[in-house]
KOLVEX-140231 format. One record per residue (C-alpha): residue in three letters; x, y, z. Coordinates in steps of 0.001 Angstrom, whole numbers, plus 500000, padded with zeros to 6 digits. Layout:
BEGIN
ALAXYZ/...
! end
This chain:
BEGIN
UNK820320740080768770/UNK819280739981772472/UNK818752737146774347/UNK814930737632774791/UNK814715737053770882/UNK816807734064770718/UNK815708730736769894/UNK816478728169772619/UNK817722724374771537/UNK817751721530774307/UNK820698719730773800/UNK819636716503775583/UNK822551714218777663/UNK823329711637780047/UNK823016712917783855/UNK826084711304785895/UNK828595714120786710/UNK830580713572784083/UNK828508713820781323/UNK827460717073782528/UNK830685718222782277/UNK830974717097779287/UNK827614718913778096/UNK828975721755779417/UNK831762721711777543/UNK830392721119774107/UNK827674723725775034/UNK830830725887775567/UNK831636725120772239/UNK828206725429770571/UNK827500728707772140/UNK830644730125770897/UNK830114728813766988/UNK826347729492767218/UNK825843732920769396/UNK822395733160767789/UNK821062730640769718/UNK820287730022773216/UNK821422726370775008/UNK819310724379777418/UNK821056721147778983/UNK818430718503779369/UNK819395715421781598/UNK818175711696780238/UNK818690708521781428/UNK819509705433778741/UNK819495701693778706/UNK823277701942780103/UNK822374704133782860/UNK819456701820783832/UNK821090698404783487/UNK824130698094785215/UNK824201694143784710/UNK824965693224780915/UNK828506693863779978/UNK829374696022777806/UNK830746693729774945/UNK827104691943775488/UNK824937694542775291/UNK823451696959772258/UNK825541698991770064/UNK823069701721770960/UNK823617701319774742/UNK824188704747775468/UNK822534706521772943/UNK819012704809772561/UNK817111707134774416/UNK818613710453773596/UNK818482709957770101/UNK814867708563770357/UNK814069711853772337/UNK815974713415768951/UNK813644712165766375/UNK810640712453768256/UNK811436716711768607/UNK811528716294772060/UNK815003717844772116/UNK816705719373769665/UNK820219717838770005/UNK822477714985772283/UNK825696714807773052/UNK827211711744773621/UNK831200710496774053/UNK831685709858770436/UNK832993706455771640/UNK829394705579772280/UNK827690706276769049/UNK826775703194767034/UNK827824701912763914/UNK826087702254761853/UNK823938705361763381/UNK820384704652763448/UNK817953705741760643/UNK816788709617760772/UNK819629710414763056/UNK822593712652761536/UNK825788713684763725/UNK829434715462764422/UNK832412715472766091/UNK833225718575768396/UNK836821719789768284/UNK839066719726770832/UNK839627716085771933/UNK841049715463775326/UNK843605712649776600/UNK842661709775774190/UNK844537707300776312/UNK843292704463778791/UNK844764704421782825/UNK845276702327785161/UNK843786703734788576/UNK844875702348792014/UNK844427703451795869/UNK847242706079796476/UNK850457704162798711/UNK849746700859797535/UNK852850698939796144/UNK852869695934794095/UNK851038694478791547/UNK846921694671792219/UNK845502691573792894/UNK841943692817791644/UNK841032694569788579/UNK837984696294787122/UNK837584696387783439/UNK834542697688781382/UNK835270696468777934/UNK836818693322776354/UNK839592695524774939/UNK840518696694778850/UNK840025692961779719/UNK842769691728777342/UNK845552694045778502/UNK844555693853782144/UNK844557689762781536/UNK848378690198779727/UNK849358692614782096/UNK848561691162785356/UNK848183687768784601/UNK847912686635788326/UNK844657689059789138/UNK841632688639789142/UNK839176690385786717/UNK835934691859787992/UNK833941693316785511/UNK832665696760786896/UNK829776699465785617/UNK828857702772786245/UNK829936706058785924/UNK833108707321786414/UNK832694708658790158/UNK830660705559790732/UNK833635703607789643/UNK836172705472791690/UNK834195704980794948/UNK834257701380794305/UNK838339701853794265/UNK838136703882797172/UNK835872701363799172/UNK838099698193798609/UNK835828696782796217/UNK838980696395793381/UNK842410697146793778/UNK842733698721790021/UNK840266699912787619/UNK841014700583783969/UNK839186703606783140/UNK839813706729780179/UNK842229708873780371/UNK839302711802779047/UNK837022711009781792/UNK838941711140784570/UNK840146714379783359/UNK837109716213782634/UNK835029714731785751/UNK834079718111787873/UNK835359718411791819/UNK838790717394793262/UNK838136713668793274/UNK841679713211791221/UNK843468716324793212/UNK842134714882796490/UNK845228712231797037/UNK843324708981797596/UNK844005707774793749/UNK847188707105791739/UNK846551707216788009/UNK849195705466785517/UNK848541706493781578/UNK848405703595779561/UNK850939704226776279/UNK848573704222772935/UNK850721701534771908/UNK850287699174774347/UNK846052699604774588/UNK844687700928771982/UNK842166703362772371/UNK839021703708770581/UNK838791706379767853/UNK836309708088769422/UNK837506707771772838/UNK838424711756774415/UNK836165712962771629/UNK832496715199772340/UNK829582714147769157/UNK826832715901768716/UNK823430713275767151/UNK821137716017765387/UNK817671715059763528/UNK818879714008760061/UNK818147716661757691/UNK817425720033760635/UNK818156722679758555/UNK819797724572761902/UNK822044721935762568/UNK823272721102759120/UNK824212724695758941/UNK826105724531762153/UNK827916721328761398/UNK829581723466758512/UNK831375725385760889/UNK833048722466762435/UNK833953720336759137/UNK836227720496756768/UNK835653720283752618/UNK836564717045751394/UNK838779717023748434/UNK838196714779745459/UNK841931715064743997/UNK842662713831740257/UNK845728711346741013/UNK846610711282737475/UNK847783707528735683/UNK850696705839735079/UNK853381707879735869/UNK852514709250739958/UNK854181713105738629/UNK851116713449736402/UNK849073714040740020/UNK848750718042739797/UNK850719720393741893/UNK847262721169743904/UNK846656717596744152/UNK849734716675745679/UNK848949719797748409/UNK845985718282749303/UNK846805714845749724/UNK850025716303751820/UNK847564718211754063/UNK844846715311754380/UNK844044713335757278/UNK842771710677755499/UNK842902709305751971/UNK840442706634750194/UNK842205706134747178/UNK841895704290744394/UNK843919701516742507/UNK845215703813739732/UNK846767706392741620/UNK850100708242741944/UNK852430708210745278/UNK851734708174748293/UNK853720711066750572/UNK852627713068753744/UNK850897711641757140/UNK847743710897756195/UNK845882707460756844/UNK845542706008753323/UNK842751703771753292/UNK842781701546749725/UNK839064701634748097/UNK839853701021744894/UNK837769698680742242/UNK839171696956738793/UNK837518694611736571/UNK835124693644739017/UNK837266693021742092/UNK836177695825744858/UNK838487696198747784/UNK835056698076748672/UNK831588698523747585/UNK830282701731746311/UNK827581702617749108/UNK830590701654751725/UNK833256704293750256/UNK830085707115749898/UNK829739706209753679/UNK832987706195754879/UNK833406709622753219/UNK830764711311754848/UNK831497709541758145/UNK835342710739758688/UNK834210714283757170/UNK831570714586759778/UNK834778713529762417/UNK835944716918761632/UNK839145715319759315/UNK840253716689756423/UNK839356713930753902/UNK841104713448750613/UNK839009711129747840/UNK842002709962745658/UNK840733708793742719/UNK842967707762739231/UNK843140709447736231/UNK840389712879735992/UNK838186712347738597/UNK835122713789736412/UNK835667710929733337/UNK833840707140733570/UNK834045707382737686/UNK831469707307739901/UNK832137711229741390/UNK828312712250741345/UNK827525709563743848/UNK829730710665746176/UNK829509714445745621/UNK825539713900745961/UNK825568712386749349/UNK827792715436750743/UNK825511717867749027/UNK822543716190750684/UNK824073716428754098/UNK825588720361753745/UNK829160719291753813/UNK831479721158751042/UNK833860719622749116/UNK836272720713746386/UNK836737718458742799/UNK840523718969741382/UNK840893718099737789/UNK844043715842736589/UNK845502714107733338/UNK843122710657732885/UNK844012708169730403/UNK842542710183727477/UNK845747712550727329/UNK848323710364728937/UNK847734707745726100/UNK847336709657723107/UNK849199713306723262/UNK852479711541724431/UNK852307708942721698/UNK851498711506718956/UNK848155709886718457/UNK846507713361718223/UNK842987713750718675/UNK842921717361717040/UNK844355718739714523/UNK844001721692711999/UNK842471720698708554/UNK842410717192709510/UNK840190716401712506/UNK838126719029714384/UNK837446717031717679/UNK836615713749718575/UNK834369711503720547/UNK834822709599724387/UNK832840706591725442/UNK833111703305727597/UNK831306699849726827/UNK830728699708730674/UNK828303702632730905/UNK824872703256729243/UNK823287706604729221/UNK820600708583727076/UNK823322711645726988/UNK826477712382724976/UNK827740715647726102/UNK829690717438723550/UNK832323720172723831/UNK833295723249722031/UNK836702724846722983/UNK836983728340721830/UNK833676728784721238/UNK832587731999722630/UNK831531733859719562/UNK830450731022717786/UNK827955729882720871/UNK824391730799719568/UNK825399729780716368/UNK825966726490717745/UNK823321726000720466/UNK820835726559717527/UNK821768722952716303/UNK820202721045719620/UNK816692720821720786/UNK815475723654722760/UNK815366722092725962/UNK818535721019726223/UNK821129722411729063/UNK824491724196727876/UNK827272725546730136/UNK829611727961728691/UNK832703728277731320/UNK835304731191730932/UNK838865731343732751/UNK838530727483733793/UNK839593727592737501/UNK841232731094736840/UNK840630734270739536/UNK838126735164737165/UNK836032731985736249/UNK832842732304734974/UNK830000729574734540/UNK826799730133732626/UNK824208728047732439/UNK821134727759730263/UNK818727725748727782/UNK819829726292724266/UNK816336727730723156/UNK817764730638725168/UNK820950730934726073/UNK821297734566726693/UNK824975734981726497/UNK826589738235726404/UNK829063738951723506/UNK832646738842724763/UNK835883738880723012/UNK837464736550725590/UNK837465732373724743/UNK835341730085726645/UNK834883726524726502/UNK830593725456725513/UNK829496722460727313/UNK826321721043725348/UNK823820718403727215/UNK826404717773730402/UNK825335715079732580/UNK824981715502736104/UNK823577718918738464/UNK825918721965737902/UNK827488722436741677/UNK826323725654743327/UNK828591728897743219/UNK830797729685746030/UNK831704732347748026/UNK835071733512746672/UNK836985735527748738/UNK839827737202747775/UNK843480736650749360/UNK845330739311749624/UNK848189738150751543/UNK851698737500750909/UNK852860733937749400/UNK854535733596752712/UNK851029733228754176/UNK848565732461751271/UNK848919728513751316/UNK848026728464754881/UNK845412731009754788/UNK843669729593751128/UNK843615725429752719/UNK841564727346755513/UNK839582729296753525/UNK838378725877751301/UNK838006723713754653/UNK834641725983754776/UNK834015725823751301/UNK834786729033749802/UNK836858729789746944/UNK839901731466747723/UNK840791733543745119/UNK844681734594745227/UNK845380738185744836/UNK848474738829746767/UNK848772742227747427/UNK852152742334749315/UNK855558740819749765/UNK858593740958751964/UNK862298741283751358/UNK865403740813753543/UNK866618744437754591/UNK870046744186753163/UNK871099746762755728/UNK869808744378759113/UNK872722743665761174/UNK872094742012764599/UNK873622739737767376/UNK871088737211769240/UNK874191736620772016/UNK873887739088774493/UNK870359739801774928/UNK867946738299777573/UNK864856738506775380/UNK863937737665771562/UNK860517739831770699/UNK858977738602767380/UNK855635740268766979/UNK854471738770763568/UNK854658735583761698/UNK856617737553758433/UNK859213738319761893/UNK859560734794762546/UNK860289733946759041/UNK862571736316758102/UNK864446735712761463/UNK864796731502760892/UNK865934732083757396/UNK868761735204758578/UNK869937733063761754/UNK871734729362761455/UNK872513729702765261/UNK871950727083767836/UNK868163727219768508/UNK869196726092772006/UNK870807729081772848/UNK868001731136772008/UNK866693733661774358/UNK863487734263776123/UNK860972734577773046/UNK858179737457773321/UNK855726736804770808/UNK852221738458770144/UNK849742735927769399/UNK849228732131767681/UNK850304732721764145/UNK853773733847765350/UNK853397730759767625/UNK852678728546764974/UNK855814729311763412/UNK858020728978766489/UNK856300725352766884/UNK857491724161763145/UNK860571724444764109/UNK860487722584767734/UNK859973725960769674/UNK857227727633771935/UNK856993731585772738/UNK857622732033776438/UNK855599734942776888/UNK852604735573774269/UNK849275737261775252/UNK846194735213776047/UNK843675737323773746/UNK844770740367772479/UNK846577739311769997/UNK848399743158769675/UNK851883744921770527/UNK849556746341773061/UNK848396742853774140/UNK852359741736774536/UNK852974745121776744/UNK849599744149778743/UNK851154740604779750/UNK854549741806780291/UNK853050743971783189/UNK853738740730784917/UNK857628740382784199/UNK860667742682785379/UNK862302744303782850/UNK864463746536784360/UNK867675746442782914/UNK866802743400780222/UNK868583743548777161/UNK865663742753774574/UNK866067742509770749/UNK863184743420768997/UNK862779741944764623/UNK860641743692762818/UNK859659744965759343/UNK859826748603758003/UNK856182748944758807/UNK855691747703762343/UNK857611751123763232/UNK859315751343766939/UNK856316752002769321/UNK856661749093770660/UNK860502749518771260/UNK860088752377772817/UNK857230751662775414/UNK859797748588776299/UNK862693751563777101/UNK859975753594778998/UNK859911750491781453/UNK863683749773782208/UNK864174747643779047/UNK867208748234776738/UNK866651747413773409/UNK867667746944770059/UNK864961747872767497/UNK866366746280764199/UNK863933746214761177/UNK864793742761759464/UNK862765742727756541/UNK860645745653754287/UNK856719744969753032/UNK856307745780749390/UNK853099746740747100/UNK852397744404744951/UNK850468745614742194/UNK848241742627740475/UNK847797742561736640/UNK844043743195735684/UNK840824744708737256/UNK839401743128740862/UNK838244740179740364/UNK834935739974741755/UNK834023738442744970/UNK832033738440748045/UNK834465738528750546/UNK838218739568751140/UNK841049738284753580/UNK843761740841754841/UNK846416739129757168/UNK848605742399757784/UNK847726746546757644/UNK850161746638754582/UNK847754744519752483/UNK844916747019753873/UNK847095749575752518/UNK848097748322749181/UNK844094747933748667/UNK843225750910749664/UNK845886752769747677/UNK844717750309744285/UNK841099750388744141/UNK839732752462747121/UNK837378751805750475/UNK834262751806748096/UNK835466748340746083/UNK834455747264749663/UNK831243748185749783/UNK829106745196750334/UNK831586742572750986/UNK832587740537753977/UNK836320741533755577/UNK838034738832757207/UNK841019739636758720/UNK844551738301760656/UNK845341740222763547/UNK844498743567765932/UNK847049745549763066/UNK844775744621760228/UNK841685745453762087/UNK843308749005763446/UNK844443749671759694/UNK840552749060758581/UNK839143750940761124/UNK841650754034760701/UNK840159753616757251/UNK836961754621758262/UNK835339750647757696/UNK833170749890760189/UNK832868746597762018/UNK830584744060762540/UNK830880740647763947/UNK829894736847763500/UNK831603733484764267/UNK835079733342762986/UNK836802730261761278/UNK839677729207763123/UNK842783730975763104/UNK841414734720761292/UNK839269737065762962/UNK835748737959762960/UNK834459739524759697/UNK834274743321759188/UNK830855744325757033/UNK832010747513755005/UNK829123750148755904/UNK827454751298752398/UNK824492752334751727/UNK823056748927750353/UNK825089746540752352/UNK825401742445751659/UNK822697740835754245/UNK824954738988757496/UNK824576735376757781/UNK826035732468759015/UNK829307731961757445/UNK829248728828755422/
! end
């Protein structure tokens, strides 16, 4: 799309110099998650620009913000951005929001005049919180309270005004110019630990119109699902294996009274209600949900027993469906099985009971769902013995590759005949969720966990289908000692190498890597690459930035698999290097049990996977569906393939999407 036929949004902001840095850099950030629209800065003023009197712990939550988001509701721009720091609590009506990645210093400092020893004998503060620690600090000084923006402030330093101002570590950092670089200020962190900072302090929000169809879209791309995770009863090993994943890989976790251990470094936050005593009320843990998803955290509901049975799910679940954030519901063991299947108090059994009946004395409700199991060719049959009108679901390979949910009225439930068992749902209560995106994962185990958690933070369903697999070369021999260089060119490298070496990491080498997944596996284990390209993420990339090193006469040793083959090696010997080219591990085809399982989209993280595919089902099992990929290999491998490309907005940490070219191709769209 061209420019000209862009739409334009005004994303509407404060006017001191730094929050047009700021601005800048969240429209950086917009523009690069949202390259079908246009950006327009507009500068505001707001009651905290125009009164420079009240102090801040006297004046309106909506200080900063009042004006912008007026100008928000009222159309007049599309957008704000504000220091999340700023943003009231609770927001004001008809006014929805975000948090922008990438949060800068988070920590206060304490600014004085460059030269000057001792302790200052005059200190601005902006906030009661900067007040108390400049009071126990420097309890001899005294405090001046002092407005403004952040140059505004500094001048006020510079002119003698104050000896010491307590300012943010974020601000001072992004302000434009050379005020900091100039000399004239010293600036002295303040440890977290010692003044707290806000939450929101370093952080970029972005206030939106509640409901803008445009921006509710585009806050999907910077959230994460929440997960509502099962946490089992009783016994904390009855939380499922997926469960305890999540809650591992959470930031937060509201969880509830009846819940298994807790493990991992999440913030655990207890919401949990029991015979009438609340440690919160409903509407507060529905809010607090929404609130640290729309932070951009990866939120974890914990809630006991199945989360689905006598809870209050469809509250919560509602409120993130009404504001376009996804979220994922595990099941888990409730009370129903952990109380009777253990204790041989069976609630089935052949010739003497064919099912049995659920309730609680706390609820009322017009509907009592009932539920077939193995009921597939007996489903008309069955259906025929309810009113008309009522809903059915008939679900097939429950949360299998292949699942399958129907839905229908059983005056006509059009079901096709089908040899395979499904479970009949008769008058559920509650709105079926929507269908999502599955996309299949073709990558090893070594790299599906990490690539599936990313794949549900946007609120598709991965689907795992892992294609390929490594294996130690049994032949490998190397030394590390010896060699000026280490050259690992793949995460699978990385791996391989870590679990073949027990040497001293601090003897290591120089480490040549070729891009951030290798790089995330160096930093698991307490190391960085020291040379790694800054965008092409390629063997060719490495070469490209090693243009700036000498390597004449370096001894390099270069890990590899059987498939990376010794290019690379050998452009490294064409420039001086000597090297030894040892392949450490060997890819395998995998060959899955089953036809494809269907799906809209597919992940490749390596040209063997595009391989294996290729060889199993052909380019045309393609057609139509989104490629998302891992690396300039994978994409090289597609496009040898004859798959042509086409871009949108990636998700962090895989590659733009290839569109397989067919003659009826799936329309592009914002990815969800």
């Amino acid at each position: 799309m061209t420019d000209a036929a862009k739409a334009t949004l005004k994303a509407g902001a404060r006017g001191s110099a730094l929050a047009v840095a700021q601005t800048e850099r969240a429209l950086e950030i917009l523009r690069e998650a949202a390259p079908e629209f246009l950006w327009e800065r507009v500068a505001m003023l707001t009651p905290g620009d125009r009164d420079l009197a009240t102090p801040l712990e006297q004046s309106a939550p909506d200080f900063f913000t009042r004006d912008l988001d007026d100008a928000v509701r009222s159309g007049a721009i599309d957008c704000a951005v504000h220091s999340a720091k700023d943003l009231p609590d609770p927001m004001p009506d008809g006014v929805d929001w975000f948090w922008l990645p990438g949060r800068e210093d988070p920590r206060d400092a304490l600014v004085t005049r460059a030269g000057e020893d001792g302790p200052p004998k005059r200190v601005g503060v902006s906030s009661a919180r900067r007040r108390a620690w400049a009071a126990k600090r420097f309890p001899d000084a005294e405090l001046q309270p002092i407005r403004g923006a952040v140059d505004v402030r500094l001048e006020r330093l510079r002119a003698g005004a104050c000896d010491a101002v307590v300012m943010a570590m974020a601000g001072l950092n992004r302000l434009p110019g050379g005020v900091l670089r100039s000399g004239a200020f010293a600036v002295a962190p303040i440890p977290a630990e010692e003044l707290t900072p806000p939450e929101g302090q370093g952080v970029l929000a972005v206030t939106f119109k509640a409901g803008d169809a445009r921006f509710l879209e585009l806050r999907r791309r910077f959230v994460k699902a929440v997960r509502f995770v099962s946490g089992g009863v009783g016994d904390a090993g009855l939380m499922t294996v997926q469960g305890a994943a999540d809650v591992a890989a959470a930031d937060v976790v509201l969880c509830d009274v009846l819940t298994g251990a807790r493990a991992g470094d999440a913030r655990f936050v207890d919401v949990g209600k029991r015979c009438g005593a609340h440690a919160m009320a409903q509407d507060a843990i529905t809010r607090l949900i929404c609130d640290e998803a729309r932070k951009g955290k990866r939120v974890v509901r914990l809630k006991g027993g199945d989360a689905g049975l006598f809870g209050r799910l469809s509250e919560e679940t509602d409120a993130l469906t009404a504001l376009g954030i996804p979220f994922w519901v595990r099941p888990g063991v409730s009370a129903l099985t952990a109380a009777t299947t253990p204790n041989g108090l069976l609630l089935t059994k052949r010739g003497e009971a064919a099912g049995f009946a659920a309730a609680t004395p706390r609820s009322r409700g017009a509907k009592t769902p009932h539920v077939y199991f193995m009921a597939a060719k007996m489903a008309r049959e069955t259906l025929a013995a309810f009113p008309p009108e009522t809903p059915f679901a008939m679900v097939w390979d429950a949360c299998g590759p292949r699942e399958e949910v129907v839905t229908g009225a059983c005056g006509d439930p059009r079901l096709d005949e089908r040899d395979d068992p499904g479970l009949l749902v008769v008058d559920f209560a509650g709105t079926p969720f929507p269908r999502r995106k599955r996309v299949l994962m073709t990558c090893s185990a070594a790299v599906m966990a990490r690539a599936a958690l990313k794949a549900e933070d946007r609120g598709w369903r991965p689907v795992p289908w892992p294609l390929v697999e490594t294996r130690p070369d049994p032949a490998a021999r190397f030394r590390v000692e010896g060699h000026d260089a280490l050259v690992l060119t793949s995460p699978g490298a990385a791996r391989a190498f870590f679990a073949t070496w027990k040497g001293d990491v601090r003897r290591l080498p120089t480490i040549w890597t070729c891009g951030p997944g290798t790089n995330a596996e160096l930093a698991a284990r307490g190391l960085s690459a020291d040379v790694t390209p800054e965008a092409d993420f390629s063997a060719k990339g490495l070469l490209a930035r090693l243009e700036r090193e000498t390597l004449a006469g370096a001894r390099v040793l270069r890990l590899r698999s059987d498939r990376a083959g010794g290019a690379l090696a050998d452009a490294l010997r064409e420039r001086g290097a000597r090297v030894d080219d040892v392949v450490l591990y060997r890819t395998c085809a995998l060959r899955p049990e089953g036809p494809l399982p269907a799906c809209e989209a597919v992940f490749f993280a390596s040209a063997s996977g595009v391989a294996s595919f290729l060889d199993l089902y052909g380019a045309a099992a393609l057609d139509g569906k989104d490629i998302w990929t891992m690396g300039e290999p994978t994409r090289a491998a597609l496009a040898a393939a004859g798959i042509a490309c086409r871009f949108q907005t990636p998700p962090p940490f895989i590659s733009p999407p290839t569109r397989r070219s067919c003659p009826c191709p799936a329309p592009v769209g914002a990815f969800p």
